[in-house]
C-alpha positions in Angstrom: 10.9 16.3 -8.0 13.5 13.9 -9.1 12.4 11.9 -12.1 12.9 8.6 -9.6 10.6 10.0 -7.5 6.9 9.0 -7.6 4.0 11.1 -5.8 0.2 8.9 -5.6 -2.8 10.5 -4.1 -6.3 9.6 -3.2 -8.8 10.2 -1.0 -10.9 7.3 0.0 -14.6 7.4 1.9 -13.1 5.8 4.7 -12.3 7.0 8.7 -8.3 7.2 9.1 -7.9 4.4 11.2 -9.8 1.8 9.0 -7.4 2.7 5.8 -4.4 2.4 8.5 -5.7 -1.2 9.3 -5.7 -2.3 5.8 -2.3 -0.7 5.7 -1.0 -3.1 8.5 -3.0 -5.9 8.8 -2.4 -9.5 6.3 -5.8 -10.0 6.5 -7.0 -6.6 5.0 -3.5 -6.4 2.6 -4.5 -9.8 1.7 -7.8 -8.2 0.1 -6.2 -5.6 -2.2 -2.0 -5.8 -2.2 -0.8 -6.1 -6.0 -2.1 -4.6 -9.8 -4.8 -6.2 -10.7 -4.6 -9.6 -11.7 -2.2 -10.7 -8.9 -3.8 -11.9 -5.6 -1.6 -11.6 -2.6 -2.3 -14.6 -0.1 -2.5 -14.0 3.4 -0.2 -16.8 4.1 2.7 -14.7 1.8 2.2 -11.3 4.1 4.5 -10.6 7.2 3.8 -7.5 9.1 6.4 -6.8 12.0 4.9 -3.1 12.6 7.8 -1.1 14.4 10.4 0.4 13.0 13.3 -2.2 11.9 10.7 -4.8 11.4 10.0 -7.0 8.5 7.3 -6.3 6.2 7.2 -8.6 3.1 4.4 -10.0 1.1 3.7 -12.4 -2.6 2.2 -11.5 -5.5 0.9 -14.0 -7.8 -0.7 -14.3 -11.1 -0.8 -15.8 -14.1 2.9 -14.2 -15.2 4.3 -15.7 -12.3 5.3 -14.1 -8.7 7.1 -11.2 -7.5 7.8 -11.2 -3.3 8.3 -7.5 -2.2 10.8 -7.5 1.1 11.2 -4.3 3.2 11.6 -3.6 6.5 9.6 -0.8 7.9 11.1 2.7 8.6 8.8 4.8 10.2 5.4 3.8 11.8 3.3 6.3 13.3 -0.4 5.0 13.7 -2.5 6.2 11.9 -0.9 8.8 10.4 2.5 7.8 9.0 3.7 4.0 8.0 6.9 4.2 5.6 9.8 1.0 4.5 12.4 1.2 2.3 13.2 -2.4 0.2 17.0 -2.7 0.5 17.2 -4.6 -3.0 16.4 -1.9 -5.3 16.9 1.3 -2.2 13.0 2.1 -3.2 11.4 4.1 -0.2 7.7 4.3 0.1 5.6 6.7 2.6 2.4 6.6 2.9 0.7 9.9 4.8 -3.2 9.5 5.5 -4.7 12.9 6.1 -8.2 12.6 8.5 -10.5 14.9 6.3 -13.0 15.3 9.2 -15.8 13.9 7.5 -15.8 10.5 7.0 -12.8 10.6 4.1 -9.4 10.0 4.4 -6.5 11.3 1.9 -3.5 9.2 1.1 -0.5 10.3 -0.4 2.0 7.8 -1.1 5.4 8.9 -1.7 8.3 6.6 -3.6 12.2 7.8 -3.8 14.6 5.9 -5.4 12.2 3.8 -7.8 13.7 1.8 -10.0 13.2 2.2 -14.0 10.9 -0.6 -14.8 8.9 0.8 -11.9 8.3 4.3 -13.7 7.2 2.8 -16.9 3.8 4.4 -17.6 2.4 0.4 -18.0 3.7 -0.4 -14.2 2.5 3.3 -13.2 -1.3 2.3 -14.6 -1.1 -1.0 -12.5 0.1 0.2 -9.1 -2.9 2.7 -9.8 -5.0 -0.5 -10.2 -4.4 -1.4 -6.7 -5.5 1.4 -5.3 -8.7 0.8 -6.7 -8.7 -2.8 -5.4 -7.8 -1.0 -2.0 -10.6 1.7 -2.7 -13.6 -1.2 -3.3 -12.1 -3.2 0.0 -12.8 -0.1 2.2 -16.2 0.6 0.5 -16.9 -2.9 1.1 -15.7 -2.7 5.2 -17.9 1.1 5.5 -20.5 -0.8 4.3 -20.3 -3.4 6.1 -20.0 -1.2 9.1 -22.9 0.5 8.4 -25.4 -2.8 8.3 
């Protein structure tokens, strides 16, 4: 692997299609999107889901905002949902894996990040989200479940 290339896994306690909808929907992105510290409102998402469509959302915090546009790639529900940002040329694909028991695994797949984006400080707080993204589905299953 390329040293611009960036591999993320996890496997979350969640059924495939419920991590896909958190993937794809404002309201559920809206819940997790961003490091911690940022909050993403609902109102800043756009989700066109098809390939050539927009997908854009803002960050905001107390350092300020940062808008992420990209226009989706490949969508493949619920399996494969990938967008390249034609700014910076950063791809991102995200593969969910059904585990058969409840779990799902994620791997999330960057090409072409850019150099601020490797720092080990930016690394820690993309992790950060998937922990934010990790308590939202806990929160859903459980929810589910009552």
């Amino acid at each position: 692997m390329s040293e611009d290339h960036l591999v993320h896994e996890r496997v979350f306690r969640a059924p495939r299609e419920l991590v896909w909808r958190c993937l794809t929907e404002p309201a559920e992105l809206a819940a997790f999107w961003g490091p911690e510290g940022m909050q993403t409102p609902v109102d800043g998402i756009v989700v066109e889901l098809r390939p050539g469509g927009r997908f854009e959302t803002l960050m905001v915090g107390s350092h300020g905002s940062h808008r992420m546009v990209a226009t989706f790639t490949e969508v493949v529900p619920p399996e494969r949902l990938s967008w390249v940002e034609p700014a910076s040329g950063l791809s991102t694909t995200n593969t969910l894996e059904d585990l058969g028991d409840g779990r799902t695994a994620v791997t999330i797949t960057q090409r072409n990040v850019p150099e601020g984006m490797r720092r080990p400080q930016a690394r820690a707080g993309f992790l950060t989200s998937l922990d934010k993204l990790e308590r939202h589905l806990a929160a859903l299953v459980q929810e589910e479940l009552s």
